[in-house]
DSSP file (Angstrom, degrees, kcal/mol; ACC not computed):
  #  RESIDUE AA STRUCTURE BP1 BP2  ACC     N-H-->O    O-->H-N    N-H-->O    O-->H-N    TCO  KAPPA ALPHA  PHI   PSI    X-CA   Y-CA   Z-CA
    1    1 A X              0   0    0      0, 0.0    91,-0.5     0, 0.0     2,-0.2   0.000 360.0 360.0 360.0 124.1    8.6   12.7  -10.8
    2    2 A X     >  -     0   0    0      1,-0.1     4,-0.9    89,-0.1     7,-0.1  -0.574 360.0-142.2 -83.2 147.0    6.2   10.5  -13.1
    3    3 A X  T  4 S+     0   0    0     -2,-0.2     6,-0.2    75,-0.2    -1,-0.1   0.529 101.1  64.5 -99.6 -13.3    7.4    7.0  -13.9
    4    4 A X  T  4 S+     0   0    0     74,-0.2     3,-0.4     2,-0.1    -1,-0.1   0.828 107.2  42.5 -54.5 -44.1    5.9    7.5  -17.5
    5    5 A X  T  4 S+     0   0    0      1,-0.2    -2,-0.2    73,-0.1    -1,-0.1   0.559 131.0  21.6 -25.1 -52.1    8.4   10.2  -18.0
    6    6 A X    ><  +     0   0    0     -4,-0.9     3,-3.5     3,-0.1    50,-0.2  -0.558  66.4 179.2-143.0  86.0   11.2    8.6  -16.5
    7    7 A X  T 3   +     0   0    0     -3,-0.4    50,-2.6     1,-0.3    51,-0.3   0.459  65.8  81.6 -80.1  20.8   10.7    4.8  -16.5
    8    8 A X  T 3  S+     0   0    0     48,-0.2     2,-0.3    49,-0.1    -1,-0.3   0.541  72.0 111.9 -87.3  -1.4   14.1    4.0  -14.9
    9    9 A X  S <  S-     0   0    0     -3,-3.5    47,-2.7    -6,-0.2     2,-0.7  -0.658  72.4-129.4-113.3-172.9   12.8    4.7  -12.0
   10   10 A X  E     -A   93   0A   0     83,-1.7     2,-0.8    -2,-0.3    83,-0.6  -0.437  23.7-164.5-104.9 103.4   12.0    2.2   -9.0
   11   11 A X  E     +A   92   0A   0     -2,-0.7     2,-0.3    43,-0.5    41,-0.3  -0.820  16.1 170.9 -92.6 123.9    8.2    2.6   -7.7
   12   12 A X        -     0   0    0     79,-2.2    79,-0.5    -2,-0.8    39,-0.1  -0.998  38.8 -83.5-129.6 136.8    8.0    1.2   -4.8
   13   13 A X        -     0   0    0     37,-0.5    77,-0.2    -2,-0.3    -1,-0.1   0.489  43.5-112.2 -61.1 170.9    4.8    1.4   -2.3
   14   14 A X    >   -     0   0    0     75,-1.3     3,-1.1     1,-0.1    -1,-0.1  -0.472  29.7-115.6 -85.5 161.2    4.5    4.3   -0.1
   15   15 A X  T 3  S+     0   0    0      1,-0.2    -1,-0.1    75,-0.0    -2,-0.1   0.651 115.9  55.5 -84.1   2.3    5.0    3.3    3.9
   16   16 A X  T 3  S+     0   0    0     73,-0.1    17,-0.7    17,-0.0     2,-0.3   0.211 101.4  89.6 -85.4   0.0    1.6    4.2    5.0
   17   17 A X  E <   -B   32   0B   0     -3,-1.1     2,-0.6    15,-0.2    15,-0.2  -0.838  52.6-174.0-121.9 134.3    0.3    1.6    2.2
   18   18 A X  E     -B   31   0B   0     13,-1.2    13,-3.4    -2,-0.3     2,-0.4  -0.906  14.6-165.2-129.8 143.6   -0.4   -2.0    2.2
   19   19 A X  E     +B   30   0B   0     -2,-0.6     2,-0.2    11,-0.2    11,-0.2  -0.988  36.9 131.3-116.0 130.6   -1.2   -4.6   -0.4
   20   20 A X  E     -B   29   0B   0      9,-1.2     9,-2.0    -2,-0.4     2,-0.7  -0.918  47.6-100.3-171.5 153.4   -2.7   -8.1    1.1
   21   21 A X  E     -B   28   0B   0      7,-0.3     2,-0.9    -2,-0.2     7,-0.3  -0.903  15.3-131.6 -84.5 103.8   -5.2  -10.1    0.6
   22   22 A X  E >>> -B   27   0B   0      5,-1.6     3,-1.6    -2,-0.7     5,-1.5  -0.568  14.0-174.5-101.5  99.6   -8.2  -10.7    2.1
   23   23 A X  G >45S+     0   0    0     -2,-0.9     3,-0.5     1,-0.3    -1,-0.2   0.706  87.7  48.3 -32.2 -55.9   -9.3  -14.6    3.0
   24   24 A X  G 345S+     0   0    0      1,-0.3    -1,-0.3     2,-0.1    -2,-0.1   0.687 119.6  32.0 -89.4 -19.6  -12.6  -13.7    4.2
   25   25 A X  G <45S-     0   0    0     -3,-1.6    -1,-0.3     2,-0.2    -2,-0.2   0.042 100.3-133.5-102.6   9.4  -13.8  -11.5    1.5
   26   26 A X  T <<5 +     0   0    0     -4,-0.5     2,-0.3    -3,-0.5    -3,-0.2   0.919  68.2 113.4  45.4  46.2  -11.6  -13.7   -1.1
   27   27 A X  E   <S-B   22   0B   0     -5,-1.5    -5,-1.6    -7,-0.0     2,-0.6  -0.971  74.3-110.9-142.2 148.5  -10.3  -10.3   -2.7
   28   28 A X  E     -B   21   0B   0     -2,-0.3    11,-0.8    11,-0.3     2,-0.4  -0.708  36.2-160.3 -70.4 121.1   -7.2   -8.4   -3.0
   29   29 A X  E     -BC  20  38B   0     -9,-2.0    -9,-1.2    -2,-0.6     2,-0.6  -0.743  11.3-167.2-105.5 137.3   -7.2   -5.0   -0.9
   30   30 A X  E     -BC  19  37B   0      7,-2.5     7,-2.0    -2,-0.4     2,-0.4  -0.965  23.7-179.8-126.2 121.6   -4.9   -1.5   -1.1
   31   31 A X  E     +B   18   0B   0    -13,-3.4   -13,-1.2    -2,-0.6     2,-0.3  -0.875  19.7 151.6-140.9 123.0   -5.2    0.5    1.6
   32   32 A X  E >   -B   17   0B   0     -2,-0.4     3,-1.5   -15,-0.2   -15,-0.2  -0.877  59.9 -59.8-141.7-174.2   -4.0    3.3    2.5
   33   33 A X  T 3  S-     0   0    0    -17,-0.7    -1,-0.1    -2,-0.3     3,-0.1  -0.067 120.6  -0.5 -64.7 146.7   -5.3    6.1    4.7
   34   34 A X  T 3  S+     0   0    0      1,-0.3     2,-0.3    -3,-0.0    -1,-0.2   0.775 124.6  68.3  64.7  28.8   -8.4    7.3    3.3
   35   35 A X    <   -     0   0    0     -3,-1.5     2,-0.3     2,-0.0    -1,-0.3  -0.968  52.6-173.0-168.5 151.7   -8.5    5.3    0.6
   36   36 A X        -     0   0    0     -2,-0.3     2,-0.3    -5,-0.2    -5,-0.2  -0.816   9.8-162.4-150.1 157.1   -9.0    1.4   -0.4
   37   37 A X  E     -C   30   0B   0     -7,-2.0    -7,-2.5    -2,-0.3     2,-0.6  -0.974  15.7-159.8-119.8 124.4   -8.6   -0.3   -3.6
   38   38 A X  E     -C   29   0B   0     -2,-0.3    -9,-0.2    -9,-0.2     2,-0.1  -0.968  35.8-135.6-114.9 143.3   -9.8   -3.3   -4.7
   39   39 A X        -     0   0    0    -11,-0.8   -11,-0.3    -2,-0.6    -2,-0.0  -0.466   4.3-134.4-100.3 144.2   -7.5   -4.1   -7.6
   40   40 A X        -     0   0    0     -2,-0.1    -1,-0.1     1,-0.0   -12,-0.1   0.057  41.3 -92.4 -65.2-165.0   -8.4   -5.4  -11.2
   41   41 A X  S  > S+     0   0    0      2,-0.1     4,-1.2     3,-0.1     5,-0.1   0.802 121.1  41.7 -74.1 -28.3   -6.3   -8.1  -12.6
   42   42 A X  H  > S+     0   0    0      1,-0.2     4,-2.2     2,-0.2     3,-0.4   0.869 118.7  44.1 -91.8 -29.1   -4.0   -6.3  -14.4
   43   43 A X  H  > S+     0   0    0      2,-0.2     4,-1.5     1,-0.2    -1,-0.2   0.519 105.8  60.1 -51.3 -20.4   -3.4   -3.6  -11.8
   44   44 A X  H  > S+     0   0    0      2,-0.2     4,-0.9     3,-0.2    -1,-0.2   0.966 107.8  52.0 -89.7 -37.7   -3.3   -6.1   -9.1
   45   45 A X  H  X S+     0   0    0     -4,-1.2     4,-0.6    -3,-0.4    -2,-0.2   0.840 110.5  43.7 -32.9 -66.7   -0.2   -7.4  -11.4
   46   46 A X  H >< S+     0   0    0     -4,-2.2     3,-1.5     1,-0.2     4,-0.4   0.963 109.1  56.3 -76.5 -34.1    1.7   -4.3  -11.7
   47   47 A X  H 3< S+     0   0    0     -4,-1.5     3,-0.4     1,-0.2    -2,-0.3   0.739 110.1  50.1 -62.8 -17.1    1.2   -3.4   -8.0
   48   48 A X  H 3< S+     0   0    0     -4,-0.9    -1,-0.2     1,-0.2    -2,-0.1   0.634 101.2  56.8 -76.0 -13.5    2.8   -6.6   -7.2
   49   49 A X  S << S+     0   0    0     -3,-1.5     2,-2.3    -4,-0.6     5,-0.4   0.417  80.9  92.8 -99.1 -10.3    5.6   -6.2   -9.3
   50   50 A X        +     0   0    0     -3,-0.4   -37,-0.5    -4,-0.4    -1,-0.1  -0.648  45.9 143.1 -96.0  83.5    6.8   -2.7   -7.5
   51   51 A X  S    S-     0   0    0     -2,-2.3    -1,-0.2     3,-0.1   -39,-0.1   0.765  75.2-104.3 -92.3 -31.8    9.1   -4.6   -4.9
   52   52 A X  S    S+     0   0    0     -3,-0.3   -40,-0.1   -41,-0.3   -42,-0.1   0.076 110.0  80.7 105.5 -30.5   11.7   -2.1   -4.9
   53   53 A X  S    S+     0   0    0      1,-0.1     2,-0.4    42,-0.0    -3,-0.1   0.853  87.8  65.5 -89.1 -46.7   14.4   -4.2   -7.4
   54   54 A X        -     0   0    0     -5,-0.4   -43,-0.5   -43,-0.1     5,-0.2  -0.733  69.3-145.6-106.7 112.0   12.5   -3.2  -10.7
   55   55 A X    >>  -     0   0    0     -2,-0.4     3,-3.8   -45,-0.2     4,-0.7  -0.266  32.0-105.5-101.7-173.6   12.0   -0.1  -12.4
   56   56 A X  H >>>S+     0   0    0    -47,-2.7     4,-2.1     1,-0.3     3,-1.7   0.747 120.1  58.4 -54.0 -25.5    8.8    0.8  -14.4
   57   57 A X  H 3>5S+     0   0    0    -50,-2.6     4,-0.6     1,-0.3    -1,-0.3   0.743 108.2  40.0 -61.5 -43.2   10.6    0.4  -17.3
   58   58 A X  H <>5S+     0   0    0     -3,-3.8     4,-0.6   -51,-0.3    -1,-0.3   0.673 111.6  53.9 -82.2 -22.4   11.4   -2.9  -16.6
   59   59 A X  H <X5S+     0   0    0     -3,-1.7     4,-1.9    -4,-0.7     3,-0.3   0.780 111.8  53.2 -86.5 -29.8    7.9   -4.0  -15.0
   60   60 A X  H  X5S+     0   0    0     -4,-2.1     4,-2.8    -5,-0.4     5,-0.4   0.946 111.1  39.6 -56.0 -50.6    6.4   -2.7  -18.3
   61   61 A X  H  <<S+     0   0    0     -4,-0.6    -1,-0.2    -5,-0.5    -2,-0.2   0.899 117.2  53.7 -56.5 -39.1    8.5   -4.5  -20.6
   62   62 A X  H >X S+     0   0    0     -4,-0.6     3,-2.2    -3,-0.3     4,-0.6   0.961 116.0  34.2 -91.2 -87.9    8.2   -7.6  -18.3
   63   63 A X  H 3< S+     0   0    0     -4,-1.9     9,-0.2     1,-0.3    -2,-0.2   0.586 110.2  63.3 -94.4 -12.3    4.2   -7.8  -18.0
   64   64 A X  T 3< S+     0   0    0     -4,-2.8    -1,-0.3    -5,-0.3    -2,-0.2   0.693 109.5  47.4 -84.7 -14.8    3.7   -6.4  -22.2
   65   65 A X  T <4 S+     0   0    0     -3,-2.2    -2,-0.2    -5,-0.4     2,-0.2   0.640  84.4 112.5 -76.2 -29.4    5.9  -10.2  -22.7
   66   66 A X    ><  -     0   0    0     -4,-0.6     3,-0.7     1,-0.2     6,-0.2  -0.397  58.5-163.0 -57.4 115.5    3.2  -11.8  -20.1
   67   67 A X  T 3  S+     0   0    0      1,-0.3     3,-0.5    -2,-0.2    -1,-0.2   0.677  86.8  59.9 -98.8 -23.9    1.4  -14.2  -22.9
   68   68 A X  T 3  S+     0   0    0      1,-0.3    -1,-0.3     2,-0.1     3,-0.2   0.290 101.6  51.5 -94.7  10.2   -1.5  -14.5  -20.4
   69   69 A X  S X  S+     0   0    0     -3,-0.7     3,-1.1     1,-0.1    -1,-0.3  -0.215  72.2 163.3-142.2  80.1   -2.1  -10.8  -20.4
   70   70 A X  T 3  S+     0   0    0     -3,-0.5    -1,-0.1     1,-0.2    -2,-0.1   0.681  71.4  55.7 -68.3  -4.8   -2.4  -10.2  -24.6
   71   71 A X  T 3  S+     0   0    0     -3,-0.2    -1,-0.2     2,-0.0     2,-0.1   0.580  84.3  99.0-106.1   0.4   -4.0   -6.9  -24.4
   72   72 A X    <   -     0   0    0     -3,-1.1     2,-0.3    -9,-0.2    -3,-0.1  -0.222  51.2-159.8 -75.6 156.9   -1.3   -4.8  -22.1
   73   73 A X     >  -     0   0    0     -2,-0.1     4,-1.9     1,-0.1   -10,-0.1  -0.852  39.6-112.8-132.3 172.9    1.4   -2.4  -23.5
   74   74 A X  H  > S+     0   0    0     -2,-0.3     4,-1.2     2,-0.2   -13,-0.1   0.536 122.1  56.2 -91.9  -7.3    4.3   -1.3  -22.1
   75   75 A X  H  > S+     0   0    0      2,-0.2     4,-1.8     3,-0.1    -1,-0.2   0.813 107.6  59.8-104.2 -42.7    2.4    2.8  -22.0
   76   76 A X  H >> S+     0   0    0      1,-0.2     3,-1.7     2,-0.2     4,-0.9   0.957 102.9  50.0 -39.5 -69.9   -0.5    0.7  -20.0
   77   77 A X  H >X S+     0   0    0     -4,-1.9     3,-2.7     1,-0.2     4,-1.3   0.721 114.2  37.5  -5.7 -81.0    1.9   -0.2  -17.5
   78   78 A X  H 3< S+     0   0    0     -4,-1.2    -1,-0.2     1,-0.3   -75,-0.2   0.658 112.0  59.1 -76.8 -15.0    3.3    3.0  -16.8
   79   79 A X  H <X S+     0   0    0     -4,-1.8     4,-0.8    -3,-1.7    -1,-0.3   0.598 113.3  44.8 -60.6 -28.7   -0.2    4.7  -17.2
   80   80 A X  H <X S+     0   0    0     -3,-2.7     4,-2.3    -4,-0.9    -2,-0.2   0.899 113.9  44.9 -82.2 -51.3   -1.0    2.3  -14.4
   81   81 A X  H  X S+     0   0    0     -4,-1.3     4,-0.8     2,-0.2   -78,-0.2   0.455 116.4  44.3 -56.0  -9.2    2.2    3.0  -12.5
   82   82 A X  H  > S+     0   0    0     -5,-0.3     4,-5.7     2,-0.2     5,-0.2   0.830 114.9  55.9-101.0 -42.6    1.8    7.3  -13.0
   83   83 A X  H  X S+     0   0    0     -4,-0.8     4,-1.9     1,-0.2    -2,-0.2   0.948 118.0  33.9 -48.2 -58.8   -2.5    6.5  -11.9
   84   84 A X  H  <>S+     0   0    0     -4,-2.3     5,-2.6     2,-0.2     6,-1.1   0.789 117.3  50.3 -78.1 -35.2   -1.2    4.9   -8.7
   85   85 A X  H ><5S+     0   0    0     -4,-0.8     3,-2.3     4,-0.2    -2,-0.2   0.959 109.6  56.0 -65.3 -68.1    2.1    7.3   -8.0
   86   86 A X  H 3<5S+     0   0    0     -4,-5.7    -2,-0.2     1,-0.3    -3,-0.2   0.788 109.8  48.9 -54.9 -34.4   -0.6   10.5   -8.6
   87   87 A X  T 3<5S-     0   0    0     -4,-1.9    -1,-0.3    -5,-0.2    -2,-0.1   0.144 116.9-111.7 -89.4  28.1   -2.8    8.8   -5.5
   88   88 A X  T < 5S+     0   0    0     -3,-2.3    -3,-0.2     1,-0.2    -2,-0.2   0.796  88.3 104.4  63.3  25.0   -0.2    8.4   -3.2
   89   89 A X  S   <S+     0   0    0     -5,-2.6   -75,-1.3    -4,-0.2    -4,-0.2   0.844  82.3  35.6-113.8 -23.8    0.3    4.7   -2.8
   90   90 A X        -     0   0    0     -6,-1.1     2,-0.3   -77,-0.2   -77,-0.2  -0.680  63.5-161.5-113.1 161.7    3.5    4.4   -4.9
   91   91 A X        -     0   0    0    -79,-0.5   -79,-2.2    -2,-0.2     2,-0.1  -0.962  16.4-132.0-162.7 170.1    6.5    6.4   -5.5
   92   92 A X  E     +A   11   0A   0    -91,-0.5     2,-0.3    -2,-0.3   -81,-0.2  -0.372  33.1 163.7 -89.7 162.6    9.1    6.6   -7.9
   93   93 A X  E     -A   10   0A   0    -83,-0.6   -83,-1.7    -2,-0.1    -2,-0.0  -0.821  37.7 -96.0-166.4 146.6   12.7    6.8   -6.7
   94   94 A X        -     0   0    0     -2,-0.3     2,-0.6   -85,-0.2     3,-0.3  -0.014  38.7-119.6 -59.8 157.3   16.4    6.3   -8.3
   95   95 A X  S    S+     0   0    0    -87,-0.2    -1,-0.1     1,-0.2   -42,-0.0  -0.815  99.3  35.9 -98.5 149.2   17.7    3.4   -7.9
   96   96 A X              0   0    0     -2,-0.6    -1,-0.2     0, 0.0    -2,-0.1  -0.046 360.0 360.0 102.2 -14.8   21.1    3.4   -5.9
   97   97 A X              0   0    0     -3,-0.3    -2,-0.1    -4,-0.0    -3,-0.1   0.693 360.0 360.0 -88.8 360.0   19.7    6.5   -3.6
């Protein structure tokens, strides 16, 4: 299921996948096996915002209001969210199952 497609639902990060931040190289990391990311700013935004509570629909709408970020849209968003779902660190899932 793509979260562009159906942006009620909840991406939330995969359990083999970690977002944290690394003091000694003063950068934000995603890592998951075979893979690391070091995340722009606006990516580093929407992966932070996939807690589990929100779904894309709602982080879109949410970060396309964000006055410090004028040049996102609510189709970035979920273009970010579908980008990130399709490499295996997030996935989408209804909320209330």
């Amino acid at each position: 299921m793509m979260i562009a497609a159906m942006p009620e639902l909840v991406p939330i990060f995969n359990a083999d996948c970690r977002l944290y931040f690394d003091g000694r190289h003063n950068r934000w990391v995603l890592k998951a096996p075979q893979q690391i990311i070091f995340p722009d700013q606006l990516t580093l935004i929407v992966l932070q915002a996939c807690d589990g509570s929100c779904s894309g629909k709602q982080i879109a709408h949410s970060l396309a209001l964000f006055s410090a970020l004028d040049s996102v849209t609510e189709e970035g968003v979920l273009d970010v969210l579908d980008e990130f779902e399709r490499r295996g660190f997030i996935s989408a899932q209804r909320v209330g199952l």
